[in-house]
C-alpha positions in Angstrom: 12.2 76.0 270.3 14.1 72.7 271.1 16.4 73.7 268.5 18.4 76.3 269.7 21.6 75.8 270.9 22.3 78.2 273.7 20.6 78.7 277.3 19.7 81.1 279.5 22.6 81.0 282.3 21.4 84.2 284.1 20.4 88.0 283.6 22.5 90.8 285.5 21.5 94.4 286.0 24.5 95.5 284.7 26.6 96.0 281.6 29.6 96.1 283.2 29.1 92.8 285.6 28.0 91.3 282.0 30.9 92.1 280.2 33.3 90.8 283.4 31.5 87.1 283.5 31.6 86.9 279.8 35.9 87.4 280.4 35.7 84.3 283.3 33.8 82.5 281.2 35.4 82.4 278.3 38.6 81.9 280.1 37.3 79.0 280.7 36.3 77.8 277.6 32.5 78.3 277.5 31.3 80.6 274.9 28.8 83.6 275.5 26.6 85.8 274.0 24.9 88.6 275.8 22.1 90.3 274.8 20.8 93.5 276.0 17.9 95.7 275.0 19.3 98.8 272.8 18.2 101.4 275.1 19.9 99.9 277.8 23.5 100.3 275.6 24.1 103.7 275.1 26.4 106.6 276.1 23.6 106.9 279.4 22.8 103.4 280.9 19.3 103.1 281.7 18.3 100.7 283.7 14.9 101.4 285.3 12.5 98.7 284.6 14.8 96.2 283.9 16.0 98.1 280.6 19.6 98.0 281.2 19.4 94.2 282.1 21.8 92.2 280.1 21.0 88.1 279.3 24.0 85.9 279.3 23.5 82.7 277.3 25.8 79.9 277.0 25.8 76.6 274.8 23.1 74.2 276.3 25.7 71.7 276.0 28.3 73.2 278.3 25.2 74.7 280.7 26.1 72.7 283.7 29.7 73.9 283.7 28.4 77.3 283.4 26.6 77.3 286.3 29.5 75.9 288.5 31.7 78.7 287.1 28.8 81.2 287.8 28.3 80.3 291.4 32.5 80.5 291.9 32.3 83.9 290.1 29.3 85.2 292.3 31.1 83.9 295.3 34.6 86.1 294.6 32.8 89.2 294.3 
């Protein structure tokens, strides 16, 4: 497991709040990747029982940054 090269950085409820911190971020030069149970993605959003949560994970390396950039975002909304 010490091999893998992106963190956990936080899991929303929502597609769409996913989809707007993956824009910050990488506008700020941290890459993302967002993962998301399949169920949770189509045309009906589910998201009872945590099945619509999305996972955003960034490069361990650039973690720290993340977080800073996470706490501004979560503060602006």
């Amino acid at each position: 497991m010490n091999d893998m090269k992106y963190e956990l950085l936080t899991e929303l409820h929502s597609r769409l709040d996913a989809d707007l911190l993956e824009s910050y971020l990488e506008a700020n030069g941290i890459d993302v990747e967002l993962v998301q149970e399949s169920i949770g993605h189509t045309i009906y959003p589910v998201t009872v029982d945590g099945l619509g949560s999305v996972q955003v994970f960034v490069p361990k390396e650039k973690t720290k940054a993340a977080k800073k950039l996470l706490d501004k975002f979560s503060a602006e909304e």
